[in-house]
N, C-alpha and C positions, 0 to 999 in steps of 0.2 A: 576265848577269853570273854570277860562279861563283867560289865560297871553298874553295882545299882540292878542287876539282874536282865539288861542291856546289851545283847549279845553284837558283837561285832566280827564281820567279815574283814577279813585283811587281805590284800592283793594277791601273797603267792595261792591263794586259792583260786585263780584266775583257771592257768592250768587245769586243773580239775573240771571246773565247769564247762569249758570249751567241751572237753572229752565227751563230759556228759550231756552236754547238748547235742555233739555228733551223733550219740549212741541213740537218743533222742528223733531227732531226724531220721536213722535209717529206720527205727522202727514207726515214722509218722506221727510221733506226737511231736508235735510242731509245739503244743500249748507248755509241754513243759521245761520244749526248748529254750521257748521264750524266757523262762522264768531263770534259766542258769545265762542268756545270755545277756539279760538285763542286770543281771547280777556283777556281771565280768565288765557292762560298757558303766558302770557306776563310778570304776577305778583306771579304765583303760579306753579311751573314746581313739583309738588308735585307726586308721584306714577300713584298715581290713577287719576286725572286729565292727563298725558303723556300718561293712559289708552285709554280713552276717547278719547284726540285728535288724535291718534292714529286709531282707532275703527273708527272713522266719516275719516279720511283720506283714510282709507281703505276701507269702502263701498263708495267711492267716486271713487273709482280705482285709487288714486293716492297714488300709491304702491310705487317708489321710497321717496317722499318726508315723508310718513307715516314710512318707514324704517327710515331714517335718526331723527327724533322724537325719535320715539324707542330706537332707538342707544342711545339717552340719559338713559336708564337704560337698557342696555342689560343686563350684569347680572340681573336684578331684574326676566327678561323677564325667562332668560334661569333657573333659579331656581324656577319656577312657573311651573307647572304642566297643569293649566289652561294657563297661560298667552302665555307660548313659544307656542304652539298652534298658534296663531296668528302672532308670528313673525314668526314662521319656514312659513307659508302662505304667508307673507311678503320676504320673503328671495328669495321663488318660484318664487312669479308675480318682482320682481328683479331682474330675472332671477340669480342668485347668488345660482348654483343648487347645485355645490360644498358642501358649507356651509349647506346647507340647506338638504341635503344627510348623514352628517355628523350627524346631531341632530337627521335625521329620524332612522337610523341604531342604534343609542346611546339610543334610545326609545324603537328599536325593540327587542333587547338583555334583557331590565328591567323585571327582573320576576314578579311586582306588576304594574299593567298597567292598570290608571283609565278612560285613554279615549281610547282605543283599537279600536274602529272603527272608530275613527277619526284619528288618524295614520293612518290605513289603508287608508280612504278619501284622506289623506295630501299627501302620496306615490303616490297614481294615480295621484294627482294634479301636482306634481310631473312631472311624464312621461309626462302627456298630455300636462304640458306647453313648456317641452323641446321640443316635435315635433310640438307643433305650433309655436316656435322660430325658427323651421329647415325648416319648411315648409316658416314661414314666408322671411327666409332668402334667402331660393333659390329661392320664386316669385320673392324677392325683386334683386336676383341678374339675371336672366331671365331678369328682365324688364329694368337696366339699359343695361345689353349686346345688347338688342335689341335696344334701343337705340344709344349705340355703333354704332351698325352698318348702322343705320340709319342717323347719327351727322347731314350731311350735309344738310339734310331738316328743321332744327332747324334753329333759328335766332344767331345771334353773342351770346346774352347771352342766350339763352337755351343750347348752346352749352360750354358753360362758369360752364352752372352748369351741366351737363350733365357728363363733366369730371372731376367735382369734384365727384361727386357720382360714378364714376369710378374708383374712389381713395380705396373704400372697394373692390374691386374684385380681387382677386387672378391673377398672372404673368400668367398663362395658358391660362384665358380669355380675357386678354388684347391682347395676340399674334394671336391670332387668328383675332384681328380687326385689327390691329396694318398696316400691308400692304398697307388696304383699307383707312386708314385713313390718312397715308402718303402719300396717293398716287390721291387723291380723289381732283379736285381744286378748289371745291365747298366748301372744310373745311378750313377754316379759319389759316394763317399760325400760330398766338398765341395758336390756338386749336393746331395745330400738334407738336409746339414745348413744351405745357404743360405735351402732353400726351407721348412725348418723353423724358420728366424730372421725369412721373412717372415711364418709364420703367428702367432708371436710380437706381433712387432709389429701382427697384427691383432685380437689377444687371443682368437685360437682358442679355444675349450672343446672342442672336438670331442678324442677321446683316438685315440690309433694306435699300432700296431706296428712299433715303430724299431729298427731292423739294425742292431748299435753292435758292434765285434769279434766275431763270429758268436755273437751274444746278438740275440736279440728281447726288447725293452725296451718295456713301455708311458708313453706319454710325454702329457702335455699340455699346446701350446702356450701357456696360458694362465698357469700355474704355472712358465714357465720364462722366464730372460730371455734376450736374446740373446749372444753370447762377449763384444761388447767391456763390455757394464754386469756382468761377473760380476764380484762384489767380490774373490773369491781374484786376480783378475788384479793389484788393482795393491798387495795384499801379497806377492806372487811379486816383484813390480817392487822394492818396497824392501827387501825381505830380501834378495833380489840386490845391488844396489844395495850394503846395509852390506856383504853379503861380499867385494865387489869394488870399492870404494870406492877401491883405491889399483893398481887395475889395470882404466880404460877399455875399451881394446881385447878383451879379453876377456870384458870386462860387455857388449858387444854381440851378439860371436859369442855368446855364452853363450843371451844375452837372444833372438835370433832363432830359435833352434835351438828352446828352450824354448817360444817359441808357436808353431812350427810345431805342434808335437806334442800343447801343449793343443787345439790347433784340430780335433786328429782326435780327441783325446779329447769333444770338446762332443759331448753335452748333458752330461754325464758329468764332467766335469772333476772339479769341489767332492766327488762320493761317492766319486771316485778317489783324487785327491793330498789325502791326510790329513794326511800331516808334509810340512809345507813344506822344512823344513829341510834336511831328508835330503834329499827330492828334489832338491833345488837341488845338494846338494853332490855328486850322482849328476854331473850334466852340467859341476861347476867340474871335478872328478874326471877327466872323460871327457878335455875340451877344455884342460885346461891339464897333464895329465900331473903332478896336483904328488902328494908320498908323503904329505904331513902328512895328508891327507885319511883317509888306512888303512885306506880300503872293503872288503882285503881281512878284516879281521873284523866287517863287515859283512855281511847286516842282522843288528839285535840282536833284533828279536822277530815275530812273524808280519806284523806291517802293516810296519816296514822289506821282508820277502823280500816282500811282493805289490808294494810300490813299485818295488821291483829287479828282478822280473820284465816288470812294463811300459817298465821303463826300457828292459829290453834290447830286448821285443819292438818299440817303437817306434825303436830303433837300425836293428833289421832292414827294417822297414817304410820306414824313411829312408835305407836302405843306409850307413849310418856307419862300417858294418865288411865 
């Protein structure tokens, strides 16, 4: 039957599928078991069908999403003798070794014990998955450090994702690149200030030599926060805001243009733009063409001309002209 061209599955077809996914099973497709037994737990999330889909989820190796199934009768699972079997197995390739340590030990204590050497099986599975999760961990952290150290041969976004995946590595291995990376002028300056925002959030102390506008800056992660907790950010936001309060569209360009360029200014932002004011009306100036602004007798004193020099220089750097 079909509404609008919308075919619909109705429950006595349940039957059916089941069959066909056993048929399914004995010939090892598992994949297209799946597909009749997801069809049947749509209408019937019953015991033993949550068994089943469960069972073809997990000879399919897809262990997280056959746990999260399961979870719909956990207790049923864990007061089965047969059943927990399979979920403590579930728990393991989950890596959720915890949990799954708890049930084995709760097993190993019972003095009436019908599956005894599958416990034992379950405990090795056990061990062997946790050291292929340590092994797997430390190739996988090996290979971004080497990476690390390498950044500057990567393209803009290889190195984009390169320090994202940077992001799982411990303060100890980032210090160790952390120099080279700063100090390298082949790395991309968004590269050196992201991976400067992750030592931030590690609470670095370590201090280094930061390439900021061809200045060498000494900087300490520790001491600094990352762009978006800088408090100048969201008074830029509202002094904008009142100045453009009755023209939207222009408080956006304005507004995006604006953090591009604090974003090259970070770490530096707050000892740079001193007068907000000014600055701001540097870029209403630029992007709305208006005269009332009358920049041209501007700046009035030495910190307006050093504002107005950055201003332009980051026009150039942004090609705005």
């Amino acid at each position: 039957m079909s509404i609008l061209g919308e075919k619909i599955e109705f429950p006595f077809n349940n039957e059916m599928y089941l069959k066909k996914a056993t048929i399914c099973i004995e010939k090892n497709d598992y994949e297209q078991a799946l597909i009749y037994i997801e069809k049947v737990y749509e209408t019937d999330k019953d015991f033993s069908i949550n068994y089943f889909y469960t069972f073809v989820l997990f000879t399919l190796e897809k262990y997280e999403q056959a746990l999260k199934i399961a979870n719909d009768y956990k207790d049923s699972y864990l007061k089965s003798e047969h059943h927990i079997l399979l979920y403590t197995m579930l728990l393991i390739k989950s890596h959720q070794f915890l949990e799954a340590e708890v049930i084995i030990q709760q097993h190993q204590t019972e003095t009436s014990l019908f599956y005894e050497q599958e416990w034992v099986n379950i405990e090795q599975e056990l061990n062997s998955e946790r050291e292929r999760l340590k092994l797997e961990i430390e190739m996988k952290r090996n290979a971004t450090k080497n990476k690390l150290s390498q950044i500057s041969s990567y393209s803009l976004i290889e190195q984009i994702q390169v320090i994202e995946e940077a992001r799982s590595l411990p303060l100890e291995d980032l210090q160790e690149v952390a120099v080279q990376i700063f100090s390298n002028p082949f790395v991309a300056g968004q590269i050196q200030r992201g991976f400067l925002e992750r030592l931030i959030e590690l609470n670095d102390e370590n201090y280094y030599e930061f390439s900021w506008f061809n200045q060498i800056k000494k900087v300490c992660p520790n001491d600094l926060k990352t762009f978006n907790e800088l408090p100048i950010l969201q008074e830029i936001d509202s002094t904008l805001e009142d100045k453009l309060q009755k023209n939207p569209s222009l408080f956006q360009v304005t507004k995006t243009e604006i953090i591009n360029d604090l974003l090259m200014l970070y770490p530096f932002v707050e000892e740079t733009i001193t007068d907000i004011s000014y600055w701001l009306d540097l870029y209403i100036a630029y992007f709305s063409e208006l005269t009332s602004f009358d920049l041209e007798k501007a700046p009035l004193d030495s910190e307006q001309e050093s504002l107005r020099k950055w201003f332009d220089q980051l026009n150039q750097i942004a090609q705005r002209k």
